[in-house]
C-alpha positions in Angstrom: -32.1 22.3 -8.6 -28.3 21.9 -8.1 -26.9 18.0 -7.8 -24.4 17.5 -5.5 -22.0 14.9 -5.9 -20.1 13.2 -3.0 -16.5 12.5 -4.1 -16.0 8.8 -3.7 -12.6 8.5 -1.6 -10.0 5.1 -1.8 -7.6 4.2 0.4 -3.7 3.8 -1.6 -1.5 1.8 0.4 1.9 1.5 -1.0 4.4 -1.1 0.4 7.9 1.4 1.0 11.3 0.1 0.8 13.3 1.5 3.5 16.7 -1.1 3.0 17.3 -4.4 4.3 14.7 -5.6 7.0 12.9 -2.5 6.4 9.5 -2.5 5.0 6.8 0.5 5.3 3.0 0.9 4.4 2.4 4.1 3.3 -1.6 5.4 3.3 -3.4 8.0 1.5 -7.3 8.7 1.3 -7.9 10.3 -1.9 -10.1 10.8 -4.4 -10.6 11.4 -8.0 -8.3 13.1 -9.8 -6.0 13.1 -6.9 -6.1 9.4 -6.2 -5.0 8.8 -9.9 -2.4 11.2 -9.4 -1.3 9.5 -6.1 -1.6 5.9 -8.0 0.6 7.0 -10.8 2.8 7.9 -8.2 3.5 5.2 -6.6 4.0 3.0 -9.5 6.9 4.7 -9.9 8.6 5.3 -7.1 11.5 4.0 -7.0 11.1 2.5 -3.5 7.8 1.1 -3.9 7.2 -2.8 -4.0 3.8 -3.2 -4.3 0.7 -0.9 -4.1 -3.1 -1.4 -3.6 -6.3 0.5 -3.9 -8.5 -0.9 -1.3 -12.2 0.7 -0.7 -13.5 1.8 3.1 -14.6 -1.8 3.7 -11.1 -3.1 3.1 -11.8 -4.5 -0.5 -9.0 -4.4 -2.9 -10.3 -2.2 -6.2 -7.1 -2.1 -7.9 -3.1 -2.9 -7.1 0.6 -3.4 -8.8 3.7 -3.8 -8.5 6.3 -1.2 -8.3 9.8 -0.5 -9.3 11.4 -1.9 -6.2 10.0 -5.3 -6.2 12.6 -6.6 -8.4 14.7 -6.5 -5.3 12.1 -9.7 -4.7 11.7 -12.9 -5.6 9.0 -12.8 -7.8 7.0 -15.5 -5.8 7.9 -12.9 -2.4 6.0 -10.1 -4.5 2.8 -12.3 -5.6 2.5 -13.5 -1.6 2.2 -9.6 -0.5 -0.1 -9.1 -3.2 -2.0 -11.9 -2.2 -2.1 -12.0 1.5 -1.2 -8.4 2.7 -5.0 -7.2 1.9 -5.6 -8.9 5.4 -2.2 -8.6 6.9 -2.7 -6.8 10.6 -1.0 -3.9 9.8 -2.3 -3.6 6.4 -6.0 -3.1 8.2 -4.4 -0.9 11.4 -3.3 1.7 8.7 -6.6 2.2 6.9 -8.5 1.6 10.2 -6.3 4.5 11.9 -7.7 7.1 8.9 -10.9 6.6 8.9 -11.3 5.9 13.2 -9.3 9.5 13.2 -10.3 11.2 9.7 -6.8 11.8 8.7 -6.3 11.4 4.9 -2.4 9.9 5.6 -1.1 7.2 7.9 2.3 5.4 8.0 3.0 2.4 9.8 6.1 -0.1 9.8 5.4 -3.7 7.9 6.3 -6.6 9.6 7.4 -8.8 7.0 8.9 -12.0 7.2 9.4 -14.8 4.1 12.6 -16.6 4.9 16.3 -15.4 4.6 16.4 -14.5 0.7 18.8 -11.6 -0.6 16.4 -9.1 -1.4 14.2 -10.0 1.5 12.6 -7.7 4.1 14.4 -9.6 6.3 17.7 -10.5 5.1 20.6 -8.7 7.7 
């Protein structure tokens, strides 16, 4: 009798640095070996503030910061990682691969947290 094992797949959202004002969520549905490869990835990417590893339910399994969040304050970079699990567009990217089985999905992060220098939003 042959087992069969389904491959359990994750959702990795990076947070992409794009420049000033510019913030973009980056989504990937992987699994195993792959998913660790995309992980490692994106922790060191240089344009990566934050990622997370979030199951199909929307739970967060795993997440970090990356390379680019020292163009944060660090209390900037704690709020995403604390409140962007259930941020709009955090759920809309997910949603959109698994409502259309696609294994990537981009979407631009509206991001606001006053008029610091290394803000999302600074001109």
């Amino acid at each position: 009798m042959f087992l069969f094992f389904r491959r359990r797949y994750r959702n990795l959202v990076a947070v992409i640095y794009e420049g000033p004002g510019r913030l973009r969520l980056n989504a990937n549905r992987k699994a195993g070996r792959d998913l660790e490869r995309a992980k490692r990835g994106a922790m060191v990417h240089e344009g990566t503030v934050c990622w997370f590893v979030l199951d199909d339910t929307g739970k967060v399994l795993e997440s970090g910061q990356g390379p680019a969040a020292s163009r944060f304050p660090a209390t900037e970079v704690a709020k995403m990682l604390r409140t962007l699990p259930t941020h709009a567009a955090m759920n809309a990217v997910v949603r959109e691969m698994l409502q259309y089985d696609h294994d990537r999905a981009s979407k631009v992060l509206p991001w606001t947290n006053g008029a610091t220098s290394g803000s999302a939003t600074s001109p």
